[in-house]
N, C-alpha and C positions, 0 to 999 in steps of 0.2 A: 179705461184702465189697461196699463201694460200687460202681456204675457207675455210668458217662456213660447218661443217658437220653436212645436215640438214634432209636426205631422201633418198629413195632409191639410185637415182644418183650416189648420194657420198657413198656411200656403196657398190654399183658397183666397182667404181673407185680407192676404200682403198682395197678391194678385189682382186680385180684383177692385182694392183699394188703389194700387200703384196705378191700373190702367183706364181708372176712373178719374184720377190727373192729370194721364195723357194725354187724354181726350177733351181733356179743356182747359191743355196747355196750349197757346197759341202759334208756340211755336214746334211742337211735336205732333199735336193735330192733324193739320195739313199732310205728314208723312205719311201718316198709320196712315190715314182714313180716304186723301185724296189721291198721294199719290203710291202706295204701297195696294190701298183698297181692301183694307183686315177687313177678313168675315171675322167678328169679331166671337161667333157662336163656334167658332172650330177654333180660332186661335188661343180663347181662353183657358181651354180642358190641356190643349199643349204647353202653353205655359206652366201650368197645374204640374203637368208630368215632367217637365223641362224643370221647372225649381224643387220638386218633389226629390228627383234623381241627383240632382248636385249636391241638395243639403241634409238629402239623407241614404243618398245610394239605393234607391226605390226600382232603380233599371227599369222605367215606366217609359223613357223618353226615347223613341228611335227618331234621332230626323239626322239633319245638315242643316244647322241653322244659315251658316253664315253665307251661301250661295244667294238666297232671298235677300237678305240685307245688302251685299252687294252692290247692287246695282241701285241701289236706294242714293238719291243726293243729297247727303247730310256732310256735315261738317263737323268740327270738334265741338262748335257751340252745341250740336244736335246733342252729342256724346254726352258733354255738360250736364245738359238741362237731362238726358234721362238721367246720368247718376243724381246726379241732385231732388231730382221726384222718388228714386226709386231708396236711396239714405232716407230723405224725411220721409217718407211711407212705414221704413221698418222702424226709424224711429219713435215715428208716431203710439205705432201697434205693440210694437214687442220691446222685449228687454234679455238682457242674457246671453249665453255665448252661441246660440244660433244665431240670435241678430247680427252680434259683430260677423259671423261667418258669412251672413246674406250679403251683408254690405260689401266685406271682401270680394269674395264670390261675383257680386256684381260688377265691383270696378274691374277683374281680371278679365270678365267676358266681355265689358266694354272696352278696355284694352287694348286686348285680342284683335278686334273689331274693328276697330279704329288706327290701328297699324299695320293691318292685312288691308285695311279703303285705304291709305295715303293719306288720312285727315290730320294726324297730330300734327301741331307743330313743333312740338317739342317732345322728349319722352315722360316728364314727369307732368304731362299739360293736364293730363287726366286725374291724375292722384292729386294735383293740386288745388284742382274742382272740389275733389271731395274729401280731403283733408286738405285745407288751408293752411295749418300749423307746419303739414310737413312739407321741410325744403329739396328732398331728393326722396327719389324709389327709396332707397336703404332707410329712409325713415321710418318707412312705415313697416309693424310687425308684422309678420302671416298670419299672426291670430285677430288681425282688425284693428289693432291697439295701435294707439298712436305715441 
């Protein structure tokens, strides 16, 4: 059964669902686990405070993610496949305008991500992963709507 994604809880719950995916995605796998090497007992609780702070303003999260990632070798398919696990996750789970916000929320930091590595090849390569329907950035609303 779907919920309102409202608080820590459910941010536990999308987390640890999403990175229960990862982990036995064939192609995200090898990143985290082999060549990243996530302790996965301290990366989860940050996660937790990481989506905590974005989607509810929790000021939980002190880090710099993006230096770690870095130097990580991924590509846009990498990019892809996490938007694509981390949409059907909150699909899955939730329902409501927090979800659209996680889903937003997510493609901006993969985004981000992905045009600060040099992986796009294009600028709307990512938003087209995870909205299909939409044909440019401008398509897509701020509030997740498509």
């Amino acid at each position: 059964m779907k919920t309102e994604l409202t608080g820590r809880p459910e941010v536990v719950r999308l987390v640890d669902t999403f990175y229960d995916k990862v982990n036995r995605d064939a192609l995200l796998a090898p990143i985290f686990n082999e060549v990243a090497q996530v302790e996965w007992d301290h990366h989860l609780p940050v996660m937790y405070q990481f989506w905590e702070s974005v989607l509810f303003g929790a000021g939980t999260f002190q880090g710099r993610p993006f230096p770690k990632h870095a130097v990580l070798p991924v590509e846009q398919p990498h990019f892809e496949r996490w938007l694509t696990l981390f949409r059907a996750t909150v699909d899955e789970l939730f329902e409501g305008p927090k979800a659209e916000e996680a889903k937003l929320r997510a493609l901006c930091v993969a985004d981000t991500f992905a045009m600060r590595m040099g992986v796009l090849r294009d600028a709307d390569g990512l938003r087209r992963a995870v909205y299909p329907s939409a044909q440019t950035v401008g398509a897509i609303r701020h509030d997740g709507g498509q």
